[in-house]
Backbone and ligand atoms as CSV (ligand in chain L), in Angstrom:
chain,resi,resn,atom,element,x,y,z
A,1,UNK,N,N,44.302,102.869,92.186
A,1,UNK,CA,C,43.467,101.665,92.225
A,1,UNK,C,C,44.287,100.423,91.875
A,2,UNK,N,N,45.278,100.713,91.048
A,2,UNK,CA,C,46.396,99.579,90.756
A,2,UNK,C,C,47.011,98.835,91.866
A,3,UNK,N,N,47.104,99.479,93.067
A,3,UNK,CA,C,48.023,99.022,93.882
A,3,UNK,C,C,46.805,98.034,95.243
A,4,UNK,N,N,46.139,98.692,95.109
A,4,UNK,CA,C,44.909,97.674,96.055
A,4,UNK,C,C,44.928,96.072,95.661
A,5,UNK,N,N,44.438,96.055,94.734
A,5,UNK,CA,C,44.396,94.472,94.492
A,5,UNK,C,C,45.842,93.634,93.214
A,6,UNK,N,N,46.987,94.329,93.742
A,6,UNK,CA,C,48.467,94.042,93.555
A,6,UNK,C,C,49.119,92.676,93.987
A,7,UNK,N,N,48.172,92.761,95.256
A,7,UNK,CA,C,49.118,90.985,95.593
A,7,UNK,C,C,47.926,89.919,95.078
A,8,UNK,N,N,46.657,89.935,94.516
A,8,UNK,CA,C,46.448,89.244,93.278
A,8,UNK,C,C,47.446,88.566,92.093
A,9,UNK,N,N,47.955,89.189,91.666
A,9,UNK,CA,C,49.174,89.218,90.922
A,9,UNK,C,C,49.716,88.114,90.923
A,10,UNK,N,N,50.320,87.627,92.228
A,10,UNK,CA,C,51.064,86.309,92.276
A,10,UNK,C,C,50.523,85.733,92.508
A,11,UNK,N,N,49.135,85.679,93.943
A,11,UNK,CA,C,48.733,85.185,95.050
A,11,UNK,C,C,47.995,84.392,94.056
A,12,UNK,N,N,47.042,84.729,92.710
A,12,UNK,CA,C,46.158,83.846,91.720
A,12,UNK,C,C,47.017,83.521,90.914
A,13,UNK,N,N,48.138,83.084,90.918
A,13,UNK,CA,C,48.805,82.364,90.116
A,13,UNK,C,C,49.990,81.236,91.229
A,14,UNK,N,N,50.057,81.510,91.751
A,14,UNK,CA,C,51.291,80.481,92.741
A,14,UNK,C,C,50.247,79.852,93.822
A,15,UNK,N,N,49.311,80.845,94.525
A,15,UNK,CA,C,48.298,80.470,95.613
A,15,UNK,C,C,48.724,81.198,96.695
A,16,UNK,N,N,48.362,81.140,98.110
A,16,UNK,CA,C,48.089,81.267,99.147
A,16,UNK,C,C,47.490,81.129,99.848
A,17,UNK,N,N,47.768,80.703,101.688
A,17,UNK,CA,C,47.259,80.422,102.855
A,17,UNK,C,C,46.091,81.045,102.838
A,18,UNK,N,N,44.695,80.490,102.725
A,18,UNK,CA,C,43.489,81.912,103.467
A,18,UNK,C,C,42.914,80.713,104.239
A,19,UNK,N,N,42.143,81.388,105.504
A,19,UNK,CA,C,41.399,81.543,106.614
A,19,UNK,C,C,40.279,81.026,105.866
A,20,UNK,N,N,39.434,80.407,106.132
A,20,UNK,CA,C,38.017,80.400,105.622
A,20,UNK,C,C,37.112,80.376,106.984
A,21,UNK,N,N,35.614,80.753,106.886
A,21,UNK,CA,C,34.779,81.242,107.673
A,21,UNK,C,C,35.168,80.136,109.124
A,22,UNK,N,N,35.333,78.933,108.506
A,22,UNK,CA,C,34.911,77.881,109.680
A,22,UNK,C,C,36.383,77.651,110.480
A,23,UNK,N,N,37.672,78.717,110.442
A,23,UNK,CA,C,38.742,78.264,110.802
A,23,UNK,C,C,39.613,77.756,109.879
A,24,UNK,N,N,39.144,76.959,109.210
A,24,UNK,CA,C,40.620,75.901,108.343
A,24,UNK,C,C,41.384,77.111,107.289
A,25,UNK,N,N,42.476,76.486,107.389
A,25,UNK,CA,C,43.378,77.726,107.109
A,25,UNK,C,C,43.411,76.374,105.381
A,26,UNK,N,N,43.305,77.227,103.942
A,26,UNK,CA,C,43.601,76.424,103.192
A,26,UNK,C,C,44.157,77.108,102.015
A,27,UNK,N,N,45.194,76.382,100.867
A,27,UNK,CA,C,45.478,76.996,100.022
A,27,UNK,C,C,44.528,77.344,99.027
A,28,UNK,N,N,44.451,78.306,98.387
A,28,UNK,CA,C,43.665,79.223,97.751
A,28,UNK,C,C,44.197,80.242,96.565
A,29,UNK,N,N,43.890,80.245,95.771
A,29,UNK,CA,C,44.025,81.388,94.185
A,29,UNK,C,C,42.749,82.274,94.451
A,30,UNK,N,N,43.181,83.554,94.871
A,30,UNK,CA,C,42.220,84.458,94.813
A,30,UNK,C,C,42.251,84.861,93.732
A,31,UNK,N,N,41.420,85.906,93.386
A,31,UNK,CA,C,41.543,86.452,91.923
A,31,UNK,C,C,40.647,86.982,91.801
A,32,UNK,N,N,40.718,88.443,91.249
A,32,UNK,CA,C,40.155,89.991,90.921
A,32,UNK,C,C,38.480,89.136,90.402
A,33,UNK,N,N,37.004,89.178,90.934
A,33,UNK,CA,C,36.057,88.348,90.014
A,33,UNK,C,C,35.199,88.921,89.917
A,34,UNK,N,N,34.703,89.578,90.946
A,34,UNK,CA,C,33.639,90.734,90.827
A,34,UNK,C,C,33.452,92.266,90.936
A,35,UNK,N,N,33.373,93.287,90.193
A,35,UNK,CA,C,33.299,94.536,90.543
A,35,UNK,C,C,32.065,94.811,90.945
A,36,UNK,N,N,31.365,95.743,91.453
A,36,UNK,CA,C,30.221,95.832,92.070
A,36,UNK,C,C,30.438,98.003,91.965
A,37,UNK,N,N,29.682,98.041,91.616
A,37,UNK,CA,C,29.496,99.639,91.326
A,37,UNK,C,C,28.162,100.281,90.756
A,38,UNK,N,N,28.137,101.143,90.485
A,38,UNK,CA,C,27.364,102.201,89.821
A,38,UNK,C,C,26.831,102.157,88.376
A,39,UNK,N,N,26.472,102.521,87.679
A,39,UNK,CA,C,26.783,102.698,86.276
A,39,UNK,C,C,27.670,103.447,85.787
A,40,UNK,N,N,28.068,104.854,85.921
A,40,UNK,CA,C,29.306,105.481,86.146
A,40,UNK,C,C,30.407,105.185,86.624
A,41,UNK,N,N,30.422,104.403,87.693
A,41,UNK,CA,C,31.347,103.801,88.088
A,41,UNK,C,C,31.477,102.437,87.094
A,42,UNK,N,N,31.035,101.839,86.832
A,42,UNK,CA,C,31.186,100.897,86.209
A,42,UNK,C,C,31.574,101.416,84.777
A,43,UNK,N,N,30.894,102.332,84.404
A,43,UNK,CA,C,32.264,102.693,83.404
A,43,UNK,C,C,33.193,102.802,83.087
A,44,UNK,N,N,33.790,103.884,84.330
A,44,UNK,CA,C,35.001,104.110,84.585
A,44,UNK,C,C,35.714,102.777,84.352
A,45,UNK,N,N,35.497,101.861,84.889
A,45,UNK,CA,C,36.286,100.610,85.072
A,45,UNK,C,C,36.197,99.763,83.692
A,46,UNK,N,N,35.673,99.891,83.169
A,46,UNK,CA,C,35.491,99.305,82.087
A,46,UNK,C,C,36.129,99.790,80.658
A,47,UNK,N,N,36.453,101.087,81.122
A,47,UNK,CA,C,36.556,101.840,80.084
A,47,UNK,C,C,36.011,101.899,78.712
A,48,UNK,N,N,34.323,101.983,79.172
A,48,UNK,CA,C,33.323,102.147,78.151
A,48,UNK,C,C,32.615,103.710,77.864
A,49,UNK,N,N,32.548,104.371,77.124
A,49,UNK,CA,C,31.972,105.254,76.975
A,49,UNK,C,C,30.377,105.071,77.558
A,50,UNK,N,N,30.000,106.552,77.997
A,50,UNK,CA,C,28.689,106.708,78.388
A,50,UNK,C,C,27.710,106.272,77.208
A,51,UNK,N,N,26.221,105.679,78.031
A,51,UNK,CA,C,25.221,105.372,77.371
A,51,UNK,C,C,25.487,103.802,76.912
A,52,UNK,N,N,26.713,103.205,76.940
A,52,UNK,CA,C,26.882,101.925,76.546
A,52,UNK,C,C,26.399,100.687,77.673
A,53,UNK,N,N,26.651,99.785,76.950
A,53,UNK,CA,C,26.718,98.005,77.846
A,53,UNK,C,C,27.474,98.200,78.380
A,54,UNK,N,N,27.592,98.141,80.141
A,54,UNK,CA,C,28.996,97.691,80.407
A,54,UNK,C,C,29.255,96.466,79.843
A,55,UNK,N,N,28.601,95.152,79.638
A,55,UNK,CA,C,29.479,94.092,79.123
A,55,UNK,C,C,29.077,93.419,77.769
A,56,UNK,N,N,28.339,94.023,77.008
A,56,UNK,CA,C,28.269,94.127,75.668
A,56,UNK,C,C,28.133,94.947,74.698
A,57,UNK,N,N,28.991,94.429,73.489
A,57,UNK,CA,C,29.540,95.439,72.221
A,57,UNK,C,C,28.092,95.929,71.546
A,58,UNK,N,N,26.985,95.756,72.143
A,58,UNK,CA,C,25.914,96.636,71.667
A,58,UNK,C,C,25.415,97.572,71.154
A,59,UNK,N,N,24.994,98.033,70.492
A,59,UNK,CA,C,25.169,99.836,70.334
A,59,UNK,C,C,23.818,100.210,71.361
A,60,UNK,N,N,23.929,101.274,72.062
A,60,UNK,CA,C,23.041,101.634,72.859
A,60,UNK,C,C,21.458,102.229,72.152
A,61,UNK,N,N,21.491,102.418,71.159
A,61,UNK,CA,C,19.924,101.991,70.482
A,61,UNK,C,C,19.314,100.827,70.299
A,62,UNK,N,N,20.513,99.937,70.325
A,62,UNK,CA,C,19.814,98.488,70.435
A,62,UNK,C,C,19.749,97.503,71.929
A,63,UNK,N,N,19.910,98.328,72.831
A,63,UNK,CA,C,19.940,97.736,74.410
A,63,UNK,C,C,18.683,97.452,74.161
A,64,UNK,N,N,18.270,96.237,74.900
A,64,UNK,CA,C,16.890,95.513,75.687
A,64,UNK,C,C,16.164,94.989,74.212
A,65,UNK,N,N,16.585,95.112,72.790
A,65,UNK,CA,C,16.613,94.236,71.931
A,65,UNK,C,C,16.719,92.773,71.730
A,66,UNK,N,N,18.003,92.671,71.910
A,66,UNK,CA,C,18.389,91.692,71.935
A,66,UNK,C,C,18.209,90.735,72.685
A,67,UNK,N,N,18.365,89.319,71.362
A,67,UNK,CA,C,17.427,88.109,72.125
A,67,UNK,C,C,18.138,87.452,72.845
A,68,UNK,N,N,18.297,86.901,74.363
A,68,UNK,CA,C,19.466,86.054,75.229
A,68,UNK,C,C,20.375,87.092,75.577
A,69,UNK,N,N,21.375,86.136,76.339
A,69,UNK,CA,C,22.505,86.971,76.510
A,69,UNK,C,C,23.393,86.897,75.127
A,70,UNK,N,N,23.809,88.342,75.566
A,70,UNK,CA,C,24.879,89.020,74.565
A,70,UNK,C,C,26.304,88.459,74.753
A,71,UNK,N,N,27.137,88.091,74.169
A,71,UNK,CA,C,28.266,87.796,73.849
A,71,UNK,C,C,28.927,89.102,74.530
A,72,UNK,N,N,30.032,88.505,75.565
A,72,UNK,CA,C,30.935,90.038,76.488
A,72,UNK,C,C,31.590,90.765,75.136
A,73,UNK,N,N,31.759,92.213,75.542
A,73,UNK,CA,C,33.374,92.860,74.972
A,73,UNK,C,C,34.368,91.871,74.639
A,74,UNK,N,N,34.916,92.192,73.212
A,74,UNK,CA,C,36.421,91.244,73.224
A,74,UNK,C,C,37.186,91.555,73.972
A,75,UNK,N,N,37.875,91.309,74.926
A,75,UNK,CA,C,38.779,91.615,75.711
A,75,UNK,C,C,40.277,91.681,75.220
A,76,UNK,N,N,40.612,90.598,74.828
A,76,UNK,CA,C,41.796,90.324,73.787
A,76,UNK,C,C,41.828,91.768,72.434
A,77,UNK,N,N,40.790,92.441,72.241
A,77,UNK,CA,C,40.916,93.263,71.049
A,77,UNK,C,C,41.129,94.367,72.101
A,78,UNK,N,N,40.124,94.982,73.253
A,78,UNK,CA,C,40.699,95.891,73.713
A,78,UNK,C,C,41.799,96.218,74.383
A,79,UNK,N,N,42.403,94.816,75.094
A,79,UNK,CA,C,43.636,94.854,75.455
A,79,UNK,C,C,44.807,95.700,74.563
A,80,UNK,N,N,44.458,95.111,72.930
A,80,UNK,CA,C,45.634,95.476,72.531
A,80,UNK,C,C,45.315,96.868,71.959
A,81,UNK,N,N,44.098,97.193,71.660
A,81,UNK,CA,C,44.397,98.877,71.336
A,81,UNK,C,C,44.670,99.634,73.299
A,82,UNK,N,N,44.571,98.913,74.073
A,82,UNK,CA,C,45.469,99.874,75.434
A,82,UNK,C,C,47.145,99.767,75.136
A,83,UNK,N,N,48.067,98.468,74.590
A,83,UNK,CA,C,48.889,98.336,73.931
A,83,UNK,C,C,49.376,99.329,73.419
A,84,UNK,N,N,48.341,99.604,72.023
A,84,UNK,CA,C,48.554,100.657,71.008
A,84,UNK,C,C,49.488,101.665,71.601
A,85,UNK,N,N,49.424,102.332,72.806
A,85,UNK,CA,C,50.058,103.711,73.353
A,85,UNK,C,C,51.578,103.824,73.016
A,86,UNK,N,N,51.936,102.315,72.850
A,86,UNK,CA,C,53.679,102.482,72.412
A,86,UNK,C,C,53.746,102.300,71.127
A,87,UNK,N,N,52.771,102.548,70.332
A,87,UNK,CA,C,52.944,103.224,68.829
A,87,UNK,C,C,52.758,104.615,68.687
A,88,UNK,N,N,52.841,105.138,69.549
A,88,UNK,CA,C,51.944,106.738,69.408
A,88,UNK,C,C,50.507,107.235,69.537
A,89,UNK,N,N,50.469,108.084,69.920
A,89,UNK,CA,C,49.308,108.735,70.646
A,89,UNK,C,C,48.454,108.752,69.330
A,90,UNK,N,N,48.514,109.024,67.938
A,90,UNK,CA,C,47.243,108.910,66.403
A,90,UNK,C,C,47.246,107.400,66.719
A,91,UNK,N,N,48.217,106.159,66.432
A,91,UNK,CA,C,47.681,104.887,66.404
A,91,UNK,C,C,46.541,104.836,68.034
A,92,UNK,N,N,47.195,104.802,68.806
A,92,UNK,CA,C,46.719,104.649,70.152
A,92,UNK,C,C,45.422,105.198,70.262
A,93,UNK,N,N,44.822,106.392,69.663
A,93,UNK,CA,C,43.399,106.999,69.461
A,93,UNK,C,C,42.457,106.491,68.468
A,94,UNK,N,N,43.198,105.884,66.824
A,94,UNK,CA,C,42.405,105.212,66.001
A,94,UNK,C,C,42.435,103.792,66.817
A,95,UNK,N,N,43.108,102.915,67.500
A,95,UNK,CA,C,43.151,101.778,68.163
A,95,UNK,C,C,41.639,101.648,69.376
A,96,UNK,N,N,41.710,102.581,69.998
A,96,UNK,CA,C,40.654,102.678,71.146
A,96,UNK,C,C,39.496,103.017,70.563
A,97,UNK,N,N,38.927,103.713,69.138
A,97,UNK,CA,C,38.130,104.337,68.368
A,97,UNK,C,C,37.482,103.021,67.893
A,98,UNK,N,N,38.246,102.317,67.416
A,98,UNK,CA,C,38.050,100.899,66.963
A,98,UNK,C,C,37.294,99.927,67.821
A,99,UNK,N,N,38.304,100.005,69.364
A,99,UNK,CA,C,37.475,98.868,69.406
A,99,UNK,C,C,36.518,99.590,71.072
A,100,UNK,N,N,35.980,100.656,70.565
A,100,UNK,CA,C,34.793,101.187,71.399
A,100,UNK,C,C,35.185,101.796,72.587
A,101,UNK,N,N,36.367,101.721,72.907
A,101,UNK,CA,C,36.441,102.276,74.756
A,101,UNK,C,C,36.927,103.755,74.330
A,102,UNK,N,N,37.456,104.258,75.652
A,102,UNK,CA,C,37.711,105.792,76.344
A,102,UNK,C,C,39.496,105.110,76.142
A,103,UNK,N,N,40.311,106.423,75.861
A,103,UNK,CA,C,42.075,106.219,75.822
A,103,UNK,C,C,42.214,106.048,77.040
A,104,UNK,N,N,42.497,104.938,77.510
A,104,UNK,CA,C,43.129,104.695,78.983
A,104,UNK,C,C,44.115,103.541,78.816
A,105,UNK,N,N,45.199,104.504,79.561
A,105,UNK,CA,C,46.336,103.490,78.708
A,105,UNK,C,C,46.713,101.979,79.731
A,106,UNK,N,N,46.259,102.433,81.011
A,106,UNK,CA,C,46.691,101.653,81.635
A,106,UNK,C,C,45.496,100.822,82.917
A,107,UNK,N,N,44.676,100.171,82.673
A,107,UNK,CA,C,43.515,100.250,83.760
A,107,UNK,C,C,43.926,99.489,84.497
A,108,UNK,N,N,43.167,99.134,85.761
A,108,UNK,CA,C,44.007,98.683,86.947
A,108,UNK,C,C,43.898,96.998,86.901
A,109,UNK,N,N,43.294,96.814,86.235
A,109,UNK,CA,C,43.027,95.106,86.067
A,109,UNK,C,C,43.773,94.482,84.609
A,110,UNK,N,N,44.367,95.681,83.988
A,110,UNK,CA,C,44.906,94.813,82.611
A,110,UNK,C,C,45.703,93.500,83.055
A,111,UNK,N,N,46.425,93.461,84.219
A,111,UNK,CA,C,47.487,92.469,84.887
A,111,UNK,C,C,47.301,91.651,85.004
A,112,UNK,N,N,46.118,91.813,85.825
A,112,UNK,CA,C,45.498,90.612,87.084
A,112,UNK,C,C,45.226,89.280,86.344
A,113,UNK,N,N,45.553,88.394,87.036
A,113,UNK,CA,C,45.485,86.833,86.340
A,113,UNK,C,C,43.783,86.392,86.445
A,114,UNK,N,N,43.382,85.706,85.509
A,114,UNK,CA,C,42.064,85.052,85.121
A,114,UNK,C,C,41.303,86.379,84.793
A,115,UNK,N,N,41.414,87.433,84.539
A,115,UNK,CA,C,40.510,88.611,84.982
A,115,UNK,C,C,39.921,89.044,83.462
A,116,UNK,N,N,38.496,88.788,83.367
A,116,UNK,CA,C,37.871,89.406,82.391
A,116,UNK,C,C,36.577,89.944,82.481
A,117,UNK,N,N,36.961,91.767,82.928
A,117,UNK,CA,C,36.472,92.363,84.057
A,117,UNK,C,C,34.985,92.784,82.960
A,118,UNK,N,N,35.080,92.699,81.509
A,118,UNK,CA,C,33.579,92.446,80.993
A,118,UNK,C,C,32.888,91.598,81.324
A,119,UNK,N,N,32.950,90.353,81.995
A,119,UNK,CA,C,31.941,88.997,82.871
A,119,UNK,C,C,31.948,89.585,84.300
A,120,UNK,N,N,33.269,90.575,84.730
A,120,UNK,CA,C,32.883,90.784,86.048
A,120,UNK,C,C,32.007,91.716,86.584
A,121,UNK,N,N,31.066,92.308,86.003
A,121,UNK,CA,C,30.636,93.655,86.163
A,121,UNK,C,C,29.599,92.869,86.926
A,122,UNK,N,N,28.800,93.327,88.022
A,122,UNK,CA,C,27.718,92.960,88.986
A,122,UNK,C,C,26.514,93.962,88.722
A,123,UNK,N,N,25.336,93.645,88.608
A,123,UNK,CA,C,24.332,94.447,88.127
A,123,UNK,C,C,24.221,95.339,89.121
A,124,UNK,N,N,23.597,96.948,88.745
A,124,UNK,CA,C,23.737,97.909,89.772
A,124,UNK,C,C,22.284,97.891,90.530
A,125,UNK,N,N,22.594,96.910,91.032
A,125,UNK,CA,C,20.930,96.399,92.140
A,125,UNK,C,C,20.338,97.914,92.314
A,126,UNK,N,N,20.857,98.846,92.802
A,126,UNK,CA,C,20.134,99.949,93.731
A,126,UNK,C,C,19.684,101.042,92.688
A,127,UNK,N,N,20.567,101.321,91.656
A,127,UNK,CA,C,19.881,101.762,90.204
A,127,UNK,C,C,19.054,101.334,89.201
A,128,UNK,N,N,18.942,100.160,89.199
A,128,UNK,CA,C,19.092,98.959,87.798
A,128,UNK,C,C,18.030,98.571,88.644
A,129,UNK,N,N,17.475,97.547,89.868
A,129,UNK,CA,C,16.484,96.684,90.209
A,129,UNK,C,C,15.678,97.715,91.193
A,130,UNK,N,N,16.087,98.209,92.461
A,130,UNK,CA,C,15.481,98.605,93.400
A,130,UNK,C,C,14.610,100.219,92.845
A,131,UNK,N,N,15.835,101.123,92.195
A,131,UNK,CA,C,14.945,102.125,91.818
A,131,UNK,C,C,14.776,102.303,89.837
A,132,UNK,N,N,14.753,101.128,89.450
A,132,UNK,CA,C,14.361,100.946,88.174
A,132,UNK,C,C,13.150,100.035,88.330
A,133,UNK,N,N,13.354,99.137,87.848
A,133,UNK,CA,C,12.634,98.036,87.909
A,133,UNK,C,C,11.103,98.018,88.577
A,134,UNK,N,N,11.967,97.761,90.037
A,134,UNK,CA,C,10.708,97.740,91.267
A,134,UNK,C,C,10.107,99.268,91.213
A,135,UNK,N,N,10.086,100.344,91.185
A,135,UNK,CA,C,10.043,101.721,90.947
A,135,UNK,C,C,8.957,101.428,90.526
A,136,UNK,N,N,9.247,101.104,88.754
A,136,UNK,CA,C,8.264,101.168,87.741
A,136,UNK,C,C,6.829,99.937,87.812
A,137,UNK,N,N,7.701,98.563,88.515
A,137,UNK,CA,C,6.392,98.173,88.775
A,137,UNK,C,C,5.435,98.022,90.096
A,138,UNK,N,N,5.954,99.127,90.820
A,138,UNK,CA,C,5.170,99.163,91.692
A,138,UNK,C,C,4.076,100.200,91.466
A,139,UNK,N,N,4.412,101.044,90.318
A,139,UNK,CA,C,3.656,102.055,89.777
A,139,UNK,C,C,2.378,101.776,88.873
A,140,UNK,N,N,3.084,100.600,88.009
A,140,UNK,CA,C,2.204,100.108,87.699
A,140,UNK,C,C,1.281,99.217,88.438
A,141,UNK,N,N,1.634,98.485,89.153
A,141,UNK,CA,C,0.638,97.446,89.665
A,141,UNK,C,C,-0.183,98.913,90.771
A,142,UNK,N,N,-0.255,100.337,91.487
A,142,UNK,CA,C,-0.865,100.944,92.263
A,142,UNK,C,C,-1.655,101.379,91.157
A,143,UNK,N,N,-1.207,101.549,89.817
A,143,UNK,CA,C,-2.581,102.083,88.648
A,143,UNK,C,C,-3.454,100.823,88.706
A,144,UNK,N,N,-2.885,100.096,88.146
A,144,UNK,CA,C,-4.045,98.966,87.991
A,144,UNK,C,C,-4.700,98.450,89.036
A,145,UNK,N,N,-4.175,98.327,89.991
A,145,UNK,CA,C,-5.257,97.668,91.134
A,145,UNK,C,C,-5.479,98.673,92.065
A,146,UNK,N,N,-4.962,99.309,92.376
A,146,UNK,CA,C,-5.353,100.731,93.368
A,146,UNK,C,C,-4.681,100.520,94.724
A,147,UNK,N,N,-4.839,101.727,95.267
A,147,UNK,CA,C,-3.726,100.995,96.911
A,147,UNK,C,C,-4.776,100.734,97.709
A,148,UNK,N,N,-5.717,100.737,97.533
A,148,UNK,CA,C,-6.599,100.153,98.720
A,148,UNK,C,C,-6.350,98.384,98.240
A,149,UNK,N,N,-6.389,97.747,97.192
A,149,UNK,CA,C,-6.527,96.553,96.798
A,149,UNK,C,C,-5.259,95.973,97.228
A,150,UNK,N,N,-4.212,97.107,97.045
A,150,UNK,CA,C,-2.814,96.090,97.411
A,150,UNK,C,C,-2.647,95.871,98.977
A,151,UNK,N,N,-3.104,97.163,99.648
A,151,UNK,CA,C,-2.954,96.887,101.070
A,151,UNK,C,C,-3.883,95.561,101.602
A,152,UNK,N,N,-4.793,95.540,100.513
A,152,UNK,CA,C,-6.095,94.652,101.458
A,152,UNK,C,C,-5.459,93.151,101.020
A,153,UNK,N,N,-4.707,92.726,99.620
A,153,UNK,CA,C,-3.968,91.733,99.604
A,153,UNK,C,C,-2.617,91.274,100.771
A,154,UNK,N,N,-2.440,91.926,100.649
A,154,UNK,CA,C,-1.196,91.789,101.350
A,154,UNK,C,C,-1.506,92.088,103.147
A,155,UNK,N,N,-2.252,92.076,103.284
A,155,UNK,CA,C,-2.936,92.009,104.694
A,155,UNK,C,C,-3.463,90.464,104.882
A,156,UNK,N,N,-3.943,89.891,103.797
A,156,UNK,CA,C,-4.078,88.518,103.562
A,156,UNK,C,C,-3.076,87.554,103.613
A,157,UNK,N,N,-2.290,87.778,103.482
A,157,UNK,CA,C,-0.168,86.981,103.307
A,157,UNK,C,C,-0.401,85.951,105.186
A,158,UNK,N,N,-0.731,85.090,104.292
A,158,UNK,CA,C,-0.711,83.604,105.592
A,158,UNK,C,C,0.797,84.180,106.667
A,159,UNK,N,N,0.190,84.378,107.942
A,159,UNK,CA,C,1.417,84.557,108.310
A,159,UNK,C,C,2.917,83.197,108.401
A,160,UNK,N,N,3.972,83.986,108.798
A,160,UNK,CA,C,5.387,83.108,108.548
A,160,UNK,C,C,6.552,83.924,109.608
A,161,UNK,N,N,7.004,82.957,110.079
A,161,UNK,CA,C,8.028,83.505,110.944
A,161,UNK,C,C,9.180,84.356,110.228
A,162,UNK,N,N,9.588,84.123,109.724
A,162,UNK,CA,C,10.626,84.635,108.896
A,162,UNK,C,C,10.300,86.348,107.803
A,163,UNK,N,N,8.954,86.602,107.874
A,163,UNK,CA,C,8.268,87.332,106.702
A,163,UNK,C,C,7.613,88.598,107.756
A,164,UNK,N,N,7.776,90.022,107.822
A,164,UNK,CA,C,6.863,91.067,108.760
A,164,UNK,C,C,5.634,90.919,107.465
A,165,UNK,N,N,4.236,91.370,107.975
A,165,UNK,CA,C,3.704,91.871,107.120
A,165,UNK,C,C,3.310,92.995,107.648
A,166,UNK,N,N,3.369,94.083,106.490
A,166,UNK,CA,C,3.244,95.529,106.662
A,166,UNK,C,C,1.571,95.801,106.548
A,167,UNK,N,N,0.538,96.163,107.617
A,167,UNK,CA,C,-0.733,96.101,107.256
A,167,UNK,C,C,-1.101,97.331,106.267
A,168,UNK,N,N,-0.185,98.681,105.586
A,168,UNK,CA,C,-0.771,99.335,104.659
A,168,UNK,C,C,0.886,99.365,104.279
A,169,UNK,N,N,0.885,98.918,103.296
A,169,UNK,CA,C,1.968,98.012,102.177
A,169,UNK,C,C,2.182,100.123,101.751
A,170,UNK,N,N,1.302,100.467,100.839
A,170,UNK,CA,C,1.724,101.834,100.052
A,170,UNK,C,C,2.223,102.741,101.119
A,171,UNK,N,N,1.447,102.939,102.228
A,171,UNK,CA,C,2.180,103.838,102.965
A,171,UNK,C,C,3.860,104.172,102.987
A,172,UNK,N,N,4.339,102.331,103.334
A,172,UNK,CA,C,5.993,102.306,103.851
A,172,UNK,C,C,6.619,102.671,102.361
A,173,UNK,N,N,5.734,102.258,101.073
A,173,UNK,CA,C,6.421,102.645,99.959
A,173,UNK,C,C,6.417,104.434,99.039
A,174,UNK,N,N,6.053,105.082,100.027
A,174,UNK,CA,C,5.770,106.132,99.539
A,174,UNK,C,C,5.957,107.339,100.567
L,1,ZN,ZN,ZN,24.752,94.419,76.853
């Protein structure tokens, strides 16, 4: 995974020529900004143990507590217990113990310029919103109002060019 996004490296620090949609060719600093994954996957990359924040030092009994956003992972602290490894494998294990991650000595973004891949994590829409979220409140809103009530609303939806309306809404969801 190190070697994929490698010419980052210079390219967000010196620049380079890119293409943009409309033709114009212009100078540009790309740079490593968003990961987009799984929750598992997003671990992996993070090198957070299971059940955690990917991007906050939370303890996972206290997820969905907390008031606002959470302050990211120190990055600067976990950097240096990945460091740790050229003190030895006991420092290098009390180092990573410390500051919450999995021993990984080397992840593929420690390099990359501007990169602080705890702000970059992208919510896992298809786990997290589509079959969390919407899941649960579509469950709820078919208890409380019933599916005859939702189909008969939503049969009501002023039509709009841009919008299908589905005339029995529960069917397509079930
Ligand atoms: Zn969090």
């Amino acid at each position: 995974m190190k070697y994929i996004p490698d010419p980052l490296d210079t390219a967000g620090i010196k620049g380079v020529d890119l293409t943009s949609g409309d033709g114009l060719v212009q100078w540009c600093y790309p740079i490593y900004a968003t990961f987009v994954g799984n929750y598992p996957e997003q671990l992996l990359v993070i090198c957070v143990k299971t059940r955690e924040c990917p991007t906050c030092p939370d303890p996972h009994n206290d997820l969905g507590n907390a008031d606002g956003v959470r302050p990211p992972h120190e990055l600067d602290k976990i950097l240096d217990a990945f460091d740790a490894i050229s003190q030895g494998p006991t420092v290098f294990a009390q180092a990573c113990k410390e500051a919450w991650v999995k021993h990984i000595q080397h992840p593929f973004w420690e390099d990359l310029p501007f990169v602080n891949i705890y702000q970059s994590i992208a919510p896992d829409i298809l786990h997290q919103l589509s079959q969390g979220v919407i899941k649960h409140l579509i469950a709820w809103l078919r208890t409380i109002c019933g599916d005859a009530e939702i189909d008969a609303q939503c049969c009501h939806l002023p039509p709009h060019h841009k919008i299908w309306i589905f005339m029995n809404v529960i069917s397509y969801l079930t």
